[in-house]
C-alpha positions in Angstrom: 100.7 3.2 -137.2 97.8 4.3 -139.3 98.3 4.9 -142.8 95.9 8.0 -144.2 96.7 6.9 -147.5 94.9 3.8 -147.5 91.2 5.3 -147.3 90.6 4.5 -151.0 87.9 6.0 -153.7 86.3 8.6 -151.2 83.3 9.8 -152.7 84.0 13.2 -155.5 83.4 14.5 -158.5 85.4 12.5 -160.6 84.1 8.8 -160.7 86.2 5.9 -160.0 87.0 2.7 -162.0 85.7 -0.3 -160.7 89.4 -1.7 -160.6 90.2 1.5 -158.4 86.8 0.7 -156.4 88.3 -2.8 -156.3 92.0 -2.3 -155.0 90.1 0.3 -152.5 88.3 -2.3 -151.2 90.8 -5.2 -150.8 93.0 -2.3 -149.0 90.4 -1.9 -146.7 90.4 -5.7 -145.7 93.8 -5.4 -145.6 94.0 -2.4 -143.6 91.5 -4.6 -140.9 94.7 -7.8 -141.0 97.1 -4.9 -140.3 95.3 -3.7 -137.3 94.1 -6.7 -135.5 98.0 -7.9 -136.0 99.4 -4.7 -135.1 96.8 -4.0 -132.3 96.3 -0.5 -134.4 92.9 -0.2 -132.7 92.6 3.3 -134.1 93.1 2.1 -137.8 89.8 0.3 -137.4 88.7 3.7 -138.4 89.6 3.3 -141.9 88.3 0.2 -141.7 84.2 0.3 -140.3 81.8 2.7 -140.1 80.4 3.7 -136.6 77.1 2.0 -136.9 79.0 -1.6 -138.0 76.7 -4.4 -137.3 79.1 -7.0 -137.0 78.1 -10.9 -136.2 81.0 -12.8 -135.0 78.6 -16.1 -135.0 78.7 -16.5 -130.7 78.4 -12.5 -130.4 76.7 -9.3 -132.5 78.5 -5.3 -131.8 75.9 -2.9 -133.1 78.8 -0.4 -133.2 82.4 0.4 -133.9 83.0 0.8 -130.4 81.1 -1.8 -129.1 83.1 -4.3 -132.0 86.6 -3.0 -130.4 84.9 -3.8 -127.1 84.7 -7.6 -128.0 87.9 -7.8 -129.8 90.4 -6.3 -127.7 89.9 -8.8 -124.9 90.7 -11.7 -127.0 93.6 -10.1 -128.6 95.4 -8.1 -125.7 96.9 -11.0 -123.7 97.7 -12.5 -126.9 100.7 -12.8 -128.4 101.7 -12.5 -131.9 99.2 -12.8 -134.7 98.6 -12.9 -138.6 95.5 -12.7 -140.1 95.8 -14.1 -144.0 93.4 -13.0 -146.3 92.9 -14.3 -149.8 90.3 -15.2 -152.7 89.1 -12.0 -153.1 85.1 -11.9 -154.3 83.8 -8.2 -154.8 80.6 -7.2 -156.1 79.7 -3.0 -156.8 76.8 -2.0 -157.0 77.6 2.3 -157.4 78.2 3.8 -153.8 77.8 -0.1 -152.0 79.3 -3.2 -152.2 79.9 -6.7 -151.1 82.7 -8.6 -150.6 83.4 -11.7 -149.5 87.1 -12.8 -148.3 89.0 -16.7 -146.5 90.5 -15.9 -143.5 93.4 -17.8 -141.9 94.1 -16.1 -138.3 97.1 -17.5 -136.1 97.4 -16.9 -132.9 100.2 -17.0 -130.7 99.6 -17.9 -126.8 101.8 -15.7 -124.1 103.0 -16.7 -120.5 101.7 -19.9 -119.5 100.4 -20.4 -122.6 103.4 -19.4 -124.8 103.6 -23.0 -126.3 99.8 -23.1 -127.4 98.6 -21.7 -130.7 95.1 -21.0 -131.8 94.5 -21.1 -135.4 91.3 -20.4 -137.3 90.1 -20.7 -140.8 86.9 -18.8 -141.7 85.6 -16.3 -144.2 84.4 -12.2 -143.7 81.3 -11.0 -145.6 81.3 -7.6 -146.1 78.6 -4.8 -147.2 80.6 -2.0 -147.9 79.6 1.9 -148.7 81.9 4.5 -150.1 81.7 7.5 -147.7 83.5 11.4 -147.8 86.3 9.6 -146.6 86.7 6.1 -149.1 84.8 2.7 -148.4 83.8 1.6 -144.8 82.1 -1.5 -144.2 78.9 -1.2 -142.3 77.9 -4.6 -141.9 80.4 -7.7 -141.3 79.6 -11.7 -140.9 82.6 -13.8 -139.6 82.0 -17.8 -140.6 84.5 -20.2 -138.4 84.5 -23.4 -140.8 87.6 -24.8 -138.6 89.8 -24.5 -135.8 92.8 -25.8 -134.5 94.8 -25.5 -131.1 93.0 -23.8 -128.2 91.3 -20.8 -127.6 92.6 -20.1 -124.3 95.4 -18.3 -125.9 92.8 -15.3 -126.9 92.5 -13.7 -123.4 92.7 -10.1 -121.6 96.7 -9.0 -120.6 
């Protein structure tokens, strides 16, 4: 269920603190685990803004909607998953940002698969700008540096 709460240092009159810039931010890659592991496809507005360039390594989305487009196929048919973020790195720069964060993602496999895991360590770069609404990143990089199990588990229902 998407949480309004969590859109974080929206742009006003009142500046923010960079620690309030900060815990924004991480709530925002948070707010990204929560809906890949909760299939909260809509949250992913809270999360990107429509023009995200995002570069999955093997595939590029020019769009929100064209990023949703790639990832719901893998993670549909899927069974349960948890996508563990930690080692925060943030860098502000005003109304921008970057961010860098490891990823741990586990998959569980469904059906014929339901005794197969995929697991996948990595990190997200992030360029983030603080919209009307709170921070958004525009631009994503995912790095694989290792996996385990098999991927056949990420597949359509």
């Amino acid at each position: 269920m998407s949480n309004p709460s969590w859109s974080g240092s929206p742009k006003t009159d009142r500046p923010t603190t960079a620690t309030e810039d900060r815990f924004a931010i991480i709530a925002l890659l948070t707010r990204y685990a929560t809906a890949m592991d909760s299939r909260d496809w809509p949250l992913l507005d809270q999360v990107f803004s429509e023009g995200l360039v995002y570069d999955a390594g093997e595939w590029i989305a020019r769009s929100r909607a064209e990023y949703l487009g790639f990832v719901r196929p893998y993670l549909d048919g899927c069974g349960p998953t948890q996508h563990l973020l930690g080692n925060f790195r943030i860098e502000l720069d005003g109304d921008a940002a970057t961010s860098a964060v490891y990823v741990r993602a586990y998959h569980f496999g469904t059906r014929d698969l339901a005794r197969s895991v995929y697991e996948m360590f990595g990190e997200y770069r992030d360029e983030l700008i603080r919209t009307e609404v709170g921070w958004r990143s525009r631009h994503r990089t995912l790095r694989v540096w290792g996996e385990l199990g098999t991927r056949a588990v990420l597949r359509p229902a």
